[in-house]
C-alpha positions in Angstrom: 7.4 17.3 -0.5 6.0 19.4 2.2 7.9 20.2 5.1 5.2 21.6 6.9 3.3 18.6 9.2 0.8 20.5 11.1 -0.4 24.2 10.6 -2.6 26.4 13.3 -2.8 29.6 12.0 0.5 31.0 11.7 1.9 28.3 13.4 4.0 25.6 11.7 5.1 22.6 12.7 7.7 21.1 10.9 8.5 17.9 10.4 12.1 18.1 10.6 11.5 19.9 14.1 8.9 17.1 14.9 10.7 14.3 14.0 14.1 15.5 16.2 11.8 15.5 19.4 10.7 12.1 18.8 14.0 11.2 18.4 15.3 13.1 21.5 12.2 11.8 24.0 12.7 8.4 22.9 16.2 8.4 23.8 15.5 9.8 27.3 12.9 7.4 28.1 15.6 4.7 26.4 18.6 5.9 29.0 16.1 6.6 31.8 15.1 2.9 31.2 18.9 1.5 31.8 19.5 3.6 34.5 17.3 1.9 36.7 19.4 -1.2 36.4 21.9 0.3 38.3 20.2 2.7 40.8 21.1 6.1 39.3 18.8 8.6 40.3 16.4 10.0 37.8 16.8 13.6 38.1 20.7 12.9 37.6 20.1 10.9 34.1 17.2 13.3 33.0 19.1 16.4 33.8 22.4 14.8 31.8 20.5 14.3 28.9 18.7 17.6 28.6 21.5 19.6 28.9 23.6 17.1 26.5 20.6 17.5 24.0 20.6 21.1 24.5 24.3 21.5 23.9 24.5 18.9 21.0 21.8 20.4 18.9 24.0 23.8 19.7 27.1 22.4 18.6 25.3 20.8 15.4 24.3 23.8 14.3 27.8 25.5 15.0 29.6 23.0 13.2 27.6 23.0 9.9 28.0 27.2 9.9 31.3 27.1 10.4 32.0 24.6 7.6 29.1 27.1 5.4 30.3 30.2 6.4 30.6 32.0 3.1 26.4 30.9 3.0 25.8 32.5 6.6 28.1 35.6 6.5 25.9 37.6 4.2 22.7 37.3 6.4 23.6 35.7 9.9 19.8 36.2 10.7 19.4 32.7 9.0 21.9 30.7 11.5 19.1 30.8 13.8 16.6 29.5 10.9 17.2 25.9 12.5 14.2 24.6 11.2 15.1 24.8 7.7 17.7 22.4 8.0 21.6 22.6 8.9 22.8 20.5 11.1 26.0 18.2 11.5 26.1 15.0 13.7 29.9 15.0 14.3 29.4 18.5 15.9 26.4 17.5 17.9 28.5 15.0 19.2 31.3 16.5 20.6 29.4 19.2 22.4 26.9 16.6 23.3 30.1 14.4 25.0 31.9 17.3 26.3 28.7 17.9 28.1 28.1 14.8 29.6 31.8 14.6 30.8 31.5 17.6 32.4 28.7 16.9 33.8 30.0 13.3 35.2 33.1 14.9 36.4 30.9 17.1 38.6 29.0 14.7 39.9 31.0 12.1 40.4 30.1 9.4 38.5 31.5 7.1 35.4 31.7 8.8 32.6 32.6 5.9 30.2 29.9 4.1 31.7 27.1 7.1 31.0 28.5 7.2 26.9 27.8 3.4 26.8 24.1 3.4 28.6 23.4 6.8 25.7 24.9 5.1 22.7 21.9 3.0 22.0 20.1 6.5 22.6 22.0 8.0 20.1 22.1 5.7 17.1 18.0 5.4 17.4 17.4 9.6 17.2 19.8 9.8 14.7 18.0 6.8 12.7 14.2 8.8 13.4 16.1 12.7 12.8 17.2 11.6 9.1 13.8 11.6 8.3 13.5 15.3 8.7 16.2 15.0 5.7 13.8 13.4 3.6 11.2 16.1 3.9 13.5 19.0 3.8 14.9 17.2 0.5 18.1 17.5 1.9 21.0 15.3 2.3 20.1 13.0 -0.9 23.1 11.6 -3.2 23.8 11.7 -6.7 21.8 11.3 -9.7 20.5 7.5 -10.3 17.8 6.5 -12.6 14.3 5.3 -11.6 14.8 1.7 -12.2 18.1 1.9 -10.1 15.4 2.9 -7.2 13.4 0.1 -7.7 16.0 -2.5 -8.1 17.1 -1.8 -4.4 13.6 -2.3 -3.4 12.7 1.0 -1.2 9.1 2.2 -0.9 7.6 4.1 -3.3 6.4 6.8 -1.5 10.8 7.6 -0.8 11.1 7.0 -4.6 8.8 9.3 -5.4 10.0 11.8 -2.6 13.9 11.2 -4.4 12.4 12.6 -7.9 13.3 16.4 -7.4 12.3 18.6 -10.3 12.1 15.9 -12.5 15.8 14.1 -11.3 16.0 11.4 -9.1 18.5 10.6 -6.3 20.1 8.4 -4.3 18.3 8.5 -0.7 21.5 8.8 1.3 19.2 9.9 4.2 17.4 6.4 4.3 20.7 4.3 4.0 22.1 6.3 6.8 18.6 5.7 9.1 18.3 2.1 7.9 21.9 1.7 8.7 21.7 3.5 12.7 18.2 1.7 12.6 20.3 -1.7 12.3 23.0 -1.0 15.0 20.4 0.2 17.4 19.2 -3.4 17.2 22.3 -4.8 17.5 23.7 -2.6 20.5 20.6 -3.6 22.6 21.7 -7.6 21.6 25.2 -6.7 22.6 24.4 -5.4 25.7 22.3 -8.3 27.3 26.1 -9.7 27.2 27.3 -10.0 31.1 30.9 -10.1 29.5 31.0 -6.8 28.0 33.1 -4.6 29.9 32.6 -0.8 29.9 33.8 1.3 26.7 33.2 -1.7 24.7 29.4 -0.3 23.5 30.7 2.9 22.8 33.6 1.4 20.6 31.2 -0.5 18.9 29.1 2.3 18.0 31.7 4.5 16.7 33.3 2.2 14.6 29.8 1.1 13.3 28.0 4.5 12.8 31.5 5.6 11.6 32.0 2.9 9.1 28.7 3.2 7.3 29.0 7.2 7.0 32.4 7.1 5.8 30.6 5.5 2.3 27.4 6.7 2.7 29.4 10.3 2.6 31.2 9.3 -0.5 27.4 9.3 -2.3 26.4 12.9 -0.9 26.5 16.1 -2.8 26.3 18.4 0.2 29.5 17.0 1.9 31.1 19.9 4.1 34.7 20.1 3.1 38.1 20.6 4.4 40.3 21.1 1.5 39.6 18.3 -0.7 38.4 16.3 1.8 34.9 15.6 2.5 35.0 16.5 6.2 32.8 13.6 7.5 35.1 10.8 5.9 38.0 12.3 7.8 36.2 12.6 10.9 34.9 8.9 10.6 38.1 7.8 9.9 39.4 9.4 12.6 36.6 7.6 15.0 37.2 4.3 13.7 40.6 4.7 14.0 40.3 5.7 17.5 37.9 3.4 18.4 39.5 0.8 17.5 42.3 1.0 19.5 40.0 1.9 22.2 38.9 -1.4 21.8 42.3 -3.0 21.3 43.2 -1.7 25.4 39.9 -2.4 27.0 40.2 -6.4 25.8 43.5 -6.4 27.8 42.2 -6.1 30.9 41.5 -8.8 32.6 38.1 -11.4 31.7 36.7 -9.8 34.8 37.9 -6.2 35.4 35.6 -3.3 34.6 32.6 -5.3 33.4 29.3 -3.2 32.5 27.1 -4.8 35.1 29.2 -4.1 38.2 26.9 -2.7 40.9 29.2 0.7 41.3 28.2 3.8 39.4 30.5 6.1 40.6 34.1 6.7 39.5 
């Protein structure tokens, strides 16, 4: 598999790099989109999500050194090797939604309201960045034979990408983006709704990115760990958890309190 998707000279592009952009302008344009349905302005909404992209990708890559520390310590040079690889989701995350409150609370406006307009956002890069996984041939499962692959009726081309030095694996990566892929779609159907009421898209994401990482986890190999825990099934936990409750409190308030569509954007 080569990494490499474009090279000028003794420039590379990578694909992993590449395919993390697409992901990140395609999520813009996605929020930038919503936003117009309730007058935000447009340098407000573009400058949010640059500096939540900025300080998500930075908290990714914290995250998955701290949790790989005893890798990094001997040449700390290579935490800056992004390209290579190394990033975590749940740490992009909470820098990424740190930011954007932050940012809100500055501003002025709804906080809750921004998460549930990004969500969609979200779900779609992550669905388009594990594809960097595939051709860093990272982020793959166990051993399973090659008529296991063909039984569950995935392209060739990701079978034949799965057979590394002679083994083939389960392409973890391709469950995961199939899986985001699929609540992507059904976050954009959810939210033509005029019932929803706001926190209720960002509950549903959680609990449904949450959910299918908790197992997808349990079929890596290159789990980061806490104890004998693999860290991402305690942290999905956690969200569902969470979420769920969420959930359980916004569905109290009344049929018509705090609905998604209101007019106001500010807090």
């Amino acid at each position: 598999m080569n990494r490499v998707m474009l090279q000028i000279g003794p420039i590379e592009i990578k694909w992993y790099s590449f395919l993390l952009l697409v992901g990140a302008f395609l999520g813009i344009a996605l929020l930038i989109k919503e936003s117009k349905k309730f007058s935000y302005p447009k340098d407000f909404i573009f400058n949010l999500a640059f500096w939540a992209i900025i300080m998500g990708f930075i908290g990714a890559r914290i995250y998955y050194v701290i949790f790989n520390w005893a890798i990094y310590a001997s040449s700390p040079i290579s935490i800056f090797k992004v390209w290579e690889g190394g990033l975590a989701i749940h740490g992009g995350l909470i820098f990424g939604v740190l930011t954007i409150f932050l940012y809100c609370h500055k501003e002025g406006y709804n906080f809750i309201k921004i998460l549930d307009m990004a969500v969609p956002s979200v779900i779609l890069a992550q669905a388009i960045g594990r594809w960097g996984n595939f051709f860093n041939m990272e982020a793959h499962g166990g051993i399973v034979s090659l008529s296991f692959l063909r039984k569950i009726h995935i392209p060739n081309f990701i079978i034949n990408g799965m057979n590394i030095n002679g083994i083939y694996y389960h392409p973890t990566f391709f469950y995961e983006s199939m899986w985001c892929l699929l609540g992507f779609l059904l976050l954009i159907i959810i939210r033509k709704s005029k019932k929803i009421k706001v926190g209720m898209l960002t509950c549903f994401y959680l609990i449904w990115y949450s959910v299918g990482r908790f197992f997808i986890e349990g079929l890596r190999t290159d789990s980061l760990m806490i104890g004998g825990f693999k860290m991402a099934q305690v942290v999905s936990a956690l969200l569902i958890v969470g979420a769920i409750i969420w959930l359980i409190f916004i569905c109290k308030k009344g049929k018509y309190e705090n609905l998604y569509y209101e007019e106001s954007v500010t807090l």
